[in-house]
C-alpha positions as CSV (number, residue, x, y, z in Angstrom):
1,X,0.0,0.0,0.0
2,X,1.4,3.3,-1.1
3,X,2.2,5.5,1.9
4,X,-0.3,8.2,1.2
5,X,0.5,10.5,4.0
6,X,3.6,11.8,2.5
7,X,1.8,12.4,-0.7
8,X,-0.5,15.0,1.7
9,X,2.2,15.8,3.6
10,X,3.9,17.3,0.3
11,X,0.4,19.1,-0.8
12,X,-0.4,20.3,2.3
13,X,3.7,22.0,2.4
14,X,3.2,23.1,-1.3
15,X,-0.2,24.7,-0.5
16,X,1.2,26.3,2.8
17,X,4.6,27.5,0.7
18,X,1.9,30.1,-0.8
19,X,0.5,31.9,2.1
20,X,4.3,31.5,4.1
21,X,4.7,34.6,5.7
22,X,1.5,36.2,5.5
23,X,1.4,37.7,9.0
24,X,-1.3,40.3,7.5
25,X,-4.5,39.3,8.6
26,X,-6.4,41.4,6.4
27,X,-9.7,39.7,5.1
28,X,-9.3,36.1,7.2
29,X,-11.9,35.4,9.3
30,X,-11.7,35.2,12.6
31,X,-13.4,31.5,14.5
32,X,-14.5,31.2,17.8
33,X,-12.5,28.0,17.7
34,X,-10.0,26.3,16.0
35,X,-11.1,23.0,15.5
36,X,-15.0,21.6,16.5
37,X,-15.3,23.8,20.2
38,X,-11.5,23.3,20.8
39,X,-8.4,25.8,20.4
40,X,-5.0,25.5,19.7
41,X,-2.8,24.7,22.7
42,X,-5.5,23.0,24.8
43,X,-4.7,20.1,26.8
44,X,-6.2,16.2,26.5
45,X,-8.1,16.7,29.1
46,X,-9.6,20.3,27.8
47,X,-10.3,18.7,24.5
48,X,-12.3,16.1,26.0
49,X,-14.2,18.4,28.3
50,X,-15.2,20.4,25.3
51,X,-16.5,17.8,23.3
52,X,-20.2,15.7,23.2
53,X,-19.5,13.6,26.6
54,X,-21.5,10.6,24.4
55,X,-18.9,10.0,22.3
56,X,-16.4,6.8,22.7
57,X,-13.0,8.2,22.8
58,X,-9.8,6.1,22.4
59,X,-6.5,8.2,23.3
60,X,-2.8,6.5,22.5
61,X,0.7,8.3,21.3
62,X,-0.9,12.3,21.4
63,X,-4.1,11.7,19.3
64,X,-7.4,11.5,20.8
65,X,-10.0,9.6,18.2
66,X,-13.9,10.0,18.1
67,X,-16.0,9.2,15.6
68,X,-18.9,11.3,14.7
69,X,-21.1,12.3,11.7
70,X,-19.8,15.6,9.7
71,X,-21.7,17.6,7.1
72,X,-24.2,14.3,7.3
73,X,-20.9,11.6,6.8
74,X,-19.3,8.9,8.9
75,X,-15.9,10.1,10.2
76,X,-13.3,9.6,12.1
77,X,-12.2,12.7,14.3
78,X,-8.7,13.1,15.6
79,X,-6.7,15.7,17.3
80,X,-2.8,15.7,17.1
81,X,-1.0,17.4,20.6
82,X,2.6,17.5,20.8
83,X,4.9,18.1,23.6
84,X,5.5,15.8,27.0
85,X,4.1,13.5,28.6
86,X,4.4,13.4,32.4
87,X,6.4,16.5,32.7
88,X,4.9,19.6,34.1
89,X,6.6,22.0,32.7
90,X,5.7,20.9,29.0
91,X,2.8,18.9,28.9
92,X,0.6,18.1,25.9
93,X,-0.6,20.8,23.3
94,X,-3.5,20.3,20.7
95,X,-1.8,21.5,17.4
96,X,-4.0,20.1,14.7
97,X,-7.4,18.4,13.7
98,X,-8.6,16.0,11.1
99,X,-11.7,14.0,9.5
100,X,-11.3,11.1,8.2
101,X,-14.1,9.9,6.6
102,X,-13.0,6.8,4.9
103,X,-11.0,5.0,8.0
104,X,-11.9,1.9,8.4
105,X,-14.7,1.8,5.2
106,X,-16.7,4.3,7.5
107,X,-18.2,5.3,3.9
108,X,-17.3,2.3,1.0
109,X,-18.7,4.4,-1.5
110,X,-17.3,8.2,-1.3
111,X,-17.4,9.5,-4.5
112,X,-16.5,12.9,-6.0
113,X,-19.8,14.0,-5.3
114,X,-19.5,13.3,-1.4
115,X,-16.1,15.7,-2.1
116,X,-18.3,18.7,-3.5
117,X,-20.8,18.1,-0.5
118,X,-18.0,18.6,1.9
119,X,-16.3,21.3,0.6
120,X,-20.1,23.2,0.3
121,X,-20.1,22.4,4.2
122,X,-17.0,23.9,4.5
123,X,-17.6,26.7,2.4
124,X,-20.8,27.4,4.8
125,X,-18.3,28.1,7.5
126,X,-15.1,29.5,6.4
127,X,-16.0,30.9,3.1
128,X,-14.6,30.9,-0.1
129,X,-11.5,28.7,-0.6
130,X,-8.3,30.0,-1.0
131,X,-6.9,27.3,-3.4
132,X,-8.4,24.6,-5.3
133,X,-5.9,22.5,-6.6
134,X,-6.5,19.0,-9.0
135,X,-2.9,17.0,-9.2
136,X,-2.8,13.6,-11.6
137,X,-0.9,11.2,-9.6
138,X,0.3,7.4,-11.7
139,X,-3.4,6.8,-12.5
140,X,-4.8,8.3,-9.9
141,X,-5.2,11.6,-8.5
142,X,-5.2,14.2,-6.2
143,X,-7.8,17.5,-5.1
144,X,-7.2,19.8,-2.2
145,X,-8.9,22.9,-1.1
146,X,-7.9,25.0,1.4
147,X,-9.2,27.5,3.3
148,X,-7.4,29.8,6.0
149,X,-8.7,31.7,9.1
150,X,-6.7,34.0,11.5
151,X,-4.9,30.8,13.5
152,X,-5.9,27.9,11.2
153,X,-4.9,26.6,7.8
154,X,-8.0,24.1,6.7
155,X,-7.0,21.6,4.2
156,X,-9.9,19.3,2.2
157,X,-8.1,16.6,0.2
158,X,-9.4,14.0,-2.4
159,X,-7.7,11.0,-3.3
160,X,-7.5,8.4,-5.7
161,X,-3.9,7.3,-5.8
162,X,-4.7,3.7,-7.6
163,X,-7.1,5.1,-10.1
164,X,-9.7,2.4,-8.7
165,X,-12.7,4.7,-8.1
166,X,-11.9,4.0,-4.2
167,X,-11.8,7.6,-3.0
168,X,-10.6,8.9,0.8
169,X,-11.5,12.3,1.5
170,X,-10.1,13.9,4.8
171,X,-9.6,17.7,6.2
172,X,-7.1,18.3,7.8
173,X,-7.0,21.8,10.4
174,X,-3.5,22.7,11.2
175,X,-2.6,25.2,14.2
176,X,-0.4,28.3,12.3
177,X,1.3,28.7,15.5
178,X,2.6,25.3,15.8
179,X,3.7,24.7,12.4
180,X,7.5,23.6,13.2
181,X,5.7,20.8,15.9
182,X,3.3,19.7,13.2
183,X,6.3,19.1,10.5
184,X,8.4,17.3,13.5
185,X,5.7,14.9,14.3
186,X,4.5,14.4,10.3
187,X,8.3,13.4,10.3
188,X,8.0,10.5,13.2
């Protein structure tokens, strides 16, 4: 199986390589939160108190996992916290998001069209995208659309790396402030 997460890994850097820099705020909305009711920097324990208290949560290696239905889908819902464990001075840090919706054949049959529905949800919340990028990829390919807000780069991707018709669509939220954490643990 091909390792997929360095091909979004490489999108997600090529897409960020355009707004690099941009400390001018000017025209990106500002959220409430940065990811479902959470913020960036919150701890485990913050996360969990902030979300639905009937969801099944499984917590291992700095990710906390949920799953939930988004914008009407199956999905899986992780956040990513880098930094310590058992220390006080540095303990654990939420630094990004994702939904998965096709872990674990949550939805067999995503399709292309499931990808416009989610980017319309999206769209909803954050606006017009930013980028919206198709990439041909052996026989498959690649779409991502991204969308920024004042601490949050929100990346929808698409992907058909075989060319079978079996799609995974994910977005991911990454924390602008933590940036350098979320390249060193994407390189673990």
């Amino acid at each position: 199986m091909p390792n997929y997460s360095k091909i979004i890994i490489a999108i997600i850097i090529a897409a960020g390589v355009v707004y690099a820099g941009n400390e001018l705020f000017y025209g990106l909305p500002e959220t409430e939160h940065d990811f479902r009711q959470a913020k960036w920097g919150m701890s485990p324990e913050e996360v969990r108190a902030s979300e639905n208290p009937d969801l099944q949560d499984t917590f291992g290696d700095n990710f906390i996992f949920y799953e939930d239905k988004i914008a009407g889908y199956d999905a899986v819902i992780s956040y990513m916290f880098w930094g310590q464990l058992a220390t006080e001075d540095q303990s654990l840090q939420l630094i990004a998001g994702n939904y998965d919706f096709g872990a674990d054949n949550l939805n067999p049959n995503l399709s292309v069209g499931d990808f416009e529905a989610i980017k319309q949800f999206l769209s909803s919340q954050y606006g017009k995208p930013l980028s919206d990028v198709g990439v041909e990829v052996g026989h498959g390919s690649i779409k991502t659309v991204m969308w920024e807000t004042r601490s949050t780069e929100i990346v929808l991707s698409l992907r058909d790396i075989l060319g079978d018709g079996k799609f995974q669509i994910d977005v991911a939220f990454l924390s602008k402030k933590h940036k350098s954490q979320i390249d060193s643990a994407l390189d673990l």
